[in-house]
C-alpha positions, -999 to 999 in steps of 0.1 A, spaced: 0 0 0 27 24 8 45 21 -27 13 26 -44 11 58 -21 46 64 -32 43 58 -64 10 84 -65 29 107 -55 58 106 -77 30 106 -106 16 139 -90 48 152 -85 62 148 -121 30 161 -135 28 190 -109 68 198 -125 49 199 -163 23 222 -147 52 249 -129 71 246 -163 42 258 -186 36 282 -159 73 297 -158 66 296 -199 37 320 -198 52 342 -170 80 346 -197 59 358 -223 57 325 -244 25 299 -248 24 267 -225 48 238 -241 27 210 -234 -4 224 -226 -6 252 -253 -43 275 -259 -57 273 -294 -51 306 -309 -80 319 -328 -73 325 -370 -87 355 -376 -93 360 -408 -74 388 -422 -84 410 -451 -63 426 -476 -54 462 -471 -62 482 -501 -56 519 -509 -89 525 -494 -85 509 -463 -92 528 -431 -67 544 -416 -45 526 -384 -50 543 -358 -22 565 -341 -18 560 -305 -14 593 -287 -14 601 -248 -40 624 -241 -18 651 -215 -1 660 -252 -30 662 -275 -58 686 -279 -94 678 -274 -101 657 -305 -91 623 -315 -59 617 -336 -69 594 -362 -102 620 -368 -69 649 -374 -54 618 -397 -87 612 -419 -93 652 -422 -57 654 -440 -60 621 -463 -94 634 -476 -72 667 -490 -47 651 -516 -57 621 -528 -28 606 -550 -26 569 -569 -2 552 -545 30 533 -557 48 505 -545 86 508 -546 109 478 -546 147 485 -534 174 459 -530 203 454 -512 228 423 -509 206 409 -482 175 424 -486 147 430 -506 123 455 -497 90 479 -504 78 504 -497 40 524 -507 41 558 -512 10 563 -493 34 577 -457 64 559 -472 60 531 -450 78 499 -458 51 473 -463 74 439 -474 103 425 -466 121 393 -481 153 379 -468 177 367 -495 201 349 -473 170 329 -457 143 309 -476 112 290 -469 113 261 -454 82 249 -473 91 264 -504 128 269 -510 122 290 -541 110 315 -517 126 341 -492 115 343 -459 93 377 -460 88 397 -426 73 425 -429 36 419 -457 4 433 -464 -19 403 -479 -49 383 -472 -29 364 -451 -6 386 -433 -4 423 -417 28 433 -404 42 471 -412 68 497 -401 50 533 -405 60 567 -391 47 603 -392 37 633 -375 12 645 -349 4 679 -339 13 687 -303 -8 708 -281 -19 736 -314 -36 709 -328 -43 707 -363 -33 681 -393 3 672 -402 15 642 -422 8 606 -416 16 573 -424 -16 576 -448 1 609 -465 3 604 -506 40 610 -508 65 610 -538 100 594 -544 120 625 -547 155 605 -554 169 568 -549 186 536 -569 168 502 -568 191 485 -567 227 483 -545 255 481 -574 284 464 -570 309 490 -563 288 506 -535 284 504 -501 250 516 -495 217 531 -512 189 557 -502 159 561 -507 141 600 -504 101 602 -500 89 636 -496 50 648 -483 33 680 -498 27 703 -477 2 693 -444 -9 720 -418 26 739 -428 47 711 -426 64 691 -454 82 656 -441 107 641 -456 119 605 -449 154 594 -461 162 555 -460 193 543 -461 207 504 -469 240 490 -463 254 466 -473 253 431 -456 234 451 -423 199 444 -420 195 479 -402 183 505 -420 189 543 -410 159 564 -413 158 602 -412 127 621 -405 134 662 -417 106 679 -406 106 716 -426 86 745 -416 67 759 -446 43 778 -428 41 812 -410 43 804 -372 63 781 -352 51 745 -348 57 720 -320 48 685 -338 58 648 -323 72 622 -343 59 588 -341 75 552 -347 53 521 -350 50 484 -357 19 471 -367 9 438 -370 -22 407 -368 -21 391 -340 -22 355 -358 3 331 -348 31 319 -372 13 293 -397 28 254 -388 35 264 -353 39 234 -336 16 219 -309 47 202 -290 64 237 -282 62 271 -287 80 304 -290 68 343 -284 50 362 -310 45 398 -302 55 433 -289 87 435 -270 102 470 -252 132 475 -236 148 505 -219 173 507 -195 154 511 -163 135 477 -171 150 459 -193 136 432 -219 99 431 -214 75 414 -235 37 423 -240 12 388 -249 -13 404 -275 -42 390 -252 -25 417 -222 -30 445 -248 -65 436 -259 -76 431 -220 -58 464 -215 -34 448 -187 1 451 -206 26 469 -181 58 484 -196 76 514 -189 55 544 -211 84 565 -204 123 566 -212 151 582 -229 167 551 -241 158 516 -258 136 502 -287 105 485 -296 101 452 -316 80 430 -329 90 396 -320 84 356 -337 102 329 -340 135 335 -358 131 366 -368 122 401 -356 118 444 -358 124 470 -342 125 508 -341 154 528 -320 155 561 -314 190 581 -305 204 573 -267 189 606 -249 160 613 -270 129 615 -249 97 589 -261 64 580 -247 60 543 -256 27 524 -265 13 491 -274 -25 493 -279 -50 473 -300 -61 493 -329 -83 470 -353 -97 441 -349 -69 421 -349 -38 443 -354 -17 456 -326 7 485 -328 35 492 -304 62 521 -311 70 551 -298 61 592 -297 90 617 -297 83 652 -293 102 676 -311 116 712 -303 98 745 -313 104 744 -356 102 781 -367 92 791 -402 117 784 -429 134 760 -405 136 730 -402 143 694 -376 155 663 -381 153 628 -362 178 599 -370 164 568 -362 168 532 -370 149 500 -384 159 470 -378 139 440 -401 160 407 -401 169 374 -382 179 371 -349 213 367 -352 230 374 -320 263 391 -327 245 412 -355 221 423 -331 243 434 -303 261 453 -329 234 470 -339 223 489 -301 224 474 -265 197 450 -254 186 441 -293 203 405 -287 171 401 -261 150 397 -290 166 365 -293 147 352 -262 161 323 -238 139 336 -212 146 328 -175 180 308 -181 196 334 -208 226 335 -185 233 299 -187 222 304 -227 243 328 -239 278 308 -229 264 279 -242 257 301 -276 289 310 -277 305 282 -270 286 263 -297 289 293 -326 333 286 -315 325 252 -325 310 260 -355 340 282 -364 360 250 -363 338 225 -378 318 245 -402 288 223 -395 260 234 -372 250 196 -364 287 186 -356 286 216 -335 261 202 -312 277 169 -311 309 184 -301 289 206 -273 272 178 -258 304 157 -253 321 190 -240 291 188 -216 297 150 -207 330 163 -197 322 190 -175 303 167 -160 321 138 -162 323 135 -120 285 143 -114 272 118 -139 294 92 -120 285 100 -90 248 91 -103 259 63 -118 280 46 -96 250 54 -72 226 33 -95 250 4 -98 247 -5 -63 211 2 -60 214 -25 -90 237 -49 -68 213 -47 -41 182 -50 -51 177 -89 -56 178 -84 -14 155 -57 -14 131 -78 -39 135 -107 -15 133 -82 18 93 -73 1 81 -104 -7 87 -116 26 78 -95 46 49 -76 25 20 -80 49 44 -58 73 47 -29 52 60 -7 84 85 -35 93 92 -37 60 106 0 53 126 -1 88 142 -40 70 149 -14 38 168 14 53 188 -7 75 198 -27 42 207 6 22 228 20 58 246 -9 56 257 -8 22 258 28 23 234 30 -5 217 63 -8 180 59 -32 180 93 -42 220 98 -47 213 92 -84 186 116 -89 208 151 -74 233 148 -97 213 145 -125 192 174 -112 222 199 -107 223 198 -150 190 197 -158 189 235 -157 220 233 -186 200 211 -205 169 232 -207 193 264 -215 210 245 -245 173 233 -254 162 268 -257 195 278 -273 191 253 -304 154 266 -305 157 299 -310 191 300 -333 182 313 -367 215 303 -376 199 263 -378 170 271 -406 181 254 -437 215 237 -412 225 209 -431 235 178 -416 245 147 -426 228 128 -454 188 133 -448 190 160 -428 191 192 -445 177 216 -415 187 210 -383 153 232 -374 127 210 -392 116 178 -386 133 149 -394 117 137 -425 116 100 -424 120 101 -384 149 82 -379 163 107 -356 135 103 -333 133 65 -335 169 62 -324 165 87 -296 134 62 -284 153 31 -286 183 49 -266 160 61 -241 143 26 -233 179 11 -234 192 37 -209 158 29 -188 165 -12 -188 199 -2 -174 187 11 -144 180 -7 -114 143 -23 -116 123 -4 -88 115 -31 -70 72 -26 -68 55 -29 -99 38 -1 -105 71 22 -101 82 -4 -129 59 3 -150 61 43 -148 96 39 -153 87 26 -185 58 49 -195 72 81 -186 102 81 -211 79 67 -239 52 91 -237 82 120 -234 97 106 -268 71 102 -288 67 144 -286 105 142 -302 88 132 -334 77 168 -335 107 185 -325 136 197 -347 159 179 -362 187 198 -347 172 191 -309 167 153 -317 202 156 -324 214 170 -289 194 147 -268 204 115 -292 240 123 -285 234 126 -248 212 96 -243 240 78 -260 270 90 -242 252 86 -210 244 47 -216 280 46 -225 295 62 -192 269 40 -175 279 9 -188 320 16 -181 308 24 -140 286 -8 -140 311 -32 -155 341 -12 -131 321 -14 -99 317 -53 -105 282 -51 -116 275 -65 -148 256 -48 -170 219 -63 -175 190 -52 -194 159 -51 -172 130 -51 -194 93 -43 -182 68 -68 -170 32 -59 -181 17 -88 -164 
């Protein structure tokens, strides 16, 4: 009775440790791994030139009485022009922009392409029937009031190449407003090559005849559909994401902004926004010292926006202000992004182990600087990791070798006496104090890593650098699924191996589960990338090596201890 007690309990606690781990998944922004919501499709319908205007989100202690987007609407209705869409490439990207606010509305990636379709590019940024997600920027009047220009203001290409040549290092790109409420804006992009960061400069001239306080806003707008395929087996954050200095990374769920319960910091001198998936990411950064008010609101019926508001200084007539910023639209590649501005490398998100993460990032993109192959990378990092805890790991196993050389006793100690059950566990104890035989010494060891393992877990999920990862043979991405699942069916068969290595418990039921458990666990590796297959494959099979060398050293044979289902 008490090792069915026992044995309840273990079930409760494992399953209790599933429940605090999709828990510590949605207090870090992402959806539950094993328990995940169903996220609603909403459809999405294209955005034409007529569409209604987005929204600008404004705080009220700046603005006159009036509503923003009413101000927006007024200035639209005064020059309507046929809109234009403007496609611009660089070495890495391929990108376009509509003259309606000279907003970029597409992006492709030409180092990256489709998993599904490897004719395509990855795009990012879109405006289909599938897919809203857009950069836009403009002005709003400050405390005068009145209309300025928008994100919806027909604007003209003034000057720019399509096309980075050869013998040049960057392009621009120059879209300039007619004149709104006395202003004229003109927005200046800027490609490099190889960066995936573009500079953008907002020159706001004073054409009118009295001095004019406007603020300049940044936003990211996007559905709030999850990425298509997603798996059910594990899941990554899709949405807003602000940092600043004061707070650091902080990520908004789309289901905070639409209950209205997203806290950030609205205020700060310092940081970015982005837009945040899996792989890939935005983000708009203002200068280090500029003032912004930052935002993340709902403003359709299922696109979000969240960016910032900068106010500008008094503009007299004939004069005129400009506001360097920068857009960043590309993977999440780490050393690119911390290039880029401090924090940005966040977007890459490890959540609450990134300080085990990030060494173990490094250390496996040095690998890959010597082996040049991102799946021999992580075979080398696990045996590193075998290494480092070499002494652990024996410790473990040299613990379940003599709970393996003791337990015909302790079999024979509960059949005998198993209508004493109290007699019965004093008999037990006194067996493992006398050969100084701890139950649980094999379990702490293993414990002390398992924070390691989930880091370098996390690490091989979120590394851009594994789309399209070849291998050996069948596996040309280490971040898809194996496609004829032999990674996964070796992974099972080491697992049950390593499980008929260990000591038989010696009730029943505690067999059983020990069987069970590790099943049901692999059969979810199926699912998973190639490339994480790959890390726990090695490790299962380094482990049952390690084990087998203790065994056979401590004088205890190994034996294969295979479940009864009776």
């Amino acid at each position: 009775m008490n090792d069915i007690r026992r044995t309840i309990l273990w079930v409760i606690f494992g399953f209790s440790l599933v429940l605090l781990w999709d828990q510590w998944q949605i207090h870090n922004g992402r959806s539950a791994t094993f328990f995940p919501s169903p996220t609603a499709k909403t459809a999405v319908a294209p955005v034409a030139a007529a569409s209604s205007p987005v929204a600008v989100p404004v705080a009220a202690t700046v603005l006159p009485a009036g509503n923003s987007s009413d101000r927006i609407a007024k200035t639209e209705a005064q020059a309507p022009v046929a809109r234009e869409r403007v496609v611009v490439s660089s070495d890495v990207l391929k990108l376009t922009f509509d003259t309606e606010g000279g907003s970029l509305v597409r992006s492709e990636f030409l180092k990256h392409r489709d998993q599904k379709n490897a004719e395509l590019h990855v795009v990012l940024f879109d405006e289909s029937k599938d897919r809203v997600y857009l950069s836009q920027s403009g002005l709003i009047a400050g405390a005068a009031g009145g209309s300025l220009p928008t994100h919806k203001t027909p604007m003209k290409l003034v000057s720019g190449e399509r096309e980075l040549k050869d013998s040049a290092e960057e392009l621009q790109l120059k879209f300039e407003s007619a004149e709104i409420g006395g202003v004229k804006l003109v927005k200046t992009y800027t490609l490099k090559r190889g960066s995936y960061a573009l500079d953008v400069k907002h020159e706001v001239q004073n054409v009118g005849t009295t001095p004019l306080t406007p603020q300049l806003y940044l936003q990211l707008v996007r559905d709030g559909n999850k990425l298509a395929g997603e798996s059910s087996f594990y899941s990554t954050f899709t949405g807003p994401a602000i940092y600043t200095e004061a707070k650091k990374y902080q990520k908004v769920e789309f289901s905070d902004i639409e209950k209205n319960k997203a806290e950030f910091e609205k205020q700060s001198s310092n940081g970015y926004v982005a837009m945040v998936q899996h792989y890939f990411a935005s983000a708009w950064l203002l200068g280090e010292g500029v003032p912004r008010e930052i935002f993340a609101r709902k403003v359709d019926s299922n696109l979000y926006a969240v960016g910032m508001i900068a106010p500008l200084e008094t503009i007299a007539p004939a004069t005129s202000r400009t506001v360097e910023a920068r857009l960043f639209v590309g993977p999440q590649e780490e050393k690119r992004l911390e290039a880029i501005a401090p924090g940005l490398e966040l977007v890459k998100d490890y959540g609450w182990l990134t300080i085990l993460a990030k060494p173990l990032y490094w250390l496996l993109d040095q690998l890959y600087s010597l082996l040049h192959n991102w799946g021999w990378s992580i075979v080398a990092l696990v045996v590193l990791l075998k290494i480092a805890f070499y002494w652990l790991n024996a410790k473990a196993y040299a613990s379940m070798a003599k709970m393996k050389a003791i337990t015909p006793r302790i079999t024979e100690l509960r059949e005998r006496m198993k209508d004493k059950p109290q007699q019965m566990q004093q008999e037990m104890m006194r067996v493992y104090r006398e050969e100084k035989v701890n139950p649980m010494g094999g379990c702490l060891p293993i414990m002390i890593q398992i924070p390691v393992f989930i880091a370098l877990y996390w690490v091989l999920l979120s590394s851009v650098e594994m789309r399209n990862a070849p291998w050996i043979l069948w596996i040309k991405d280490l971040s898809a699924e194996d496609p004829y699942y032999i990674l996964p069916l070796l992974m099972t068969a080491t697992t049950m191996l390593q499980t008929a290595l260990n000591p038989a418990p010696p009730d029943p039921l505690q067999a059983k589960m020990m069987w069970f458990m590790p099943l049901i666990f692999s059969v979810m590796f199926f699912f998973f990338p190639s490339g994480l297959v790959l890390y726990w494959l090695t490790n299962n099979i380094l482990s049952i090596a390690q084990q087998w060398v203790i065994n056979t050293r401590m004088g205890v044979p190994p034996q294969f201890n295979l479940p009864k289902f009776k």
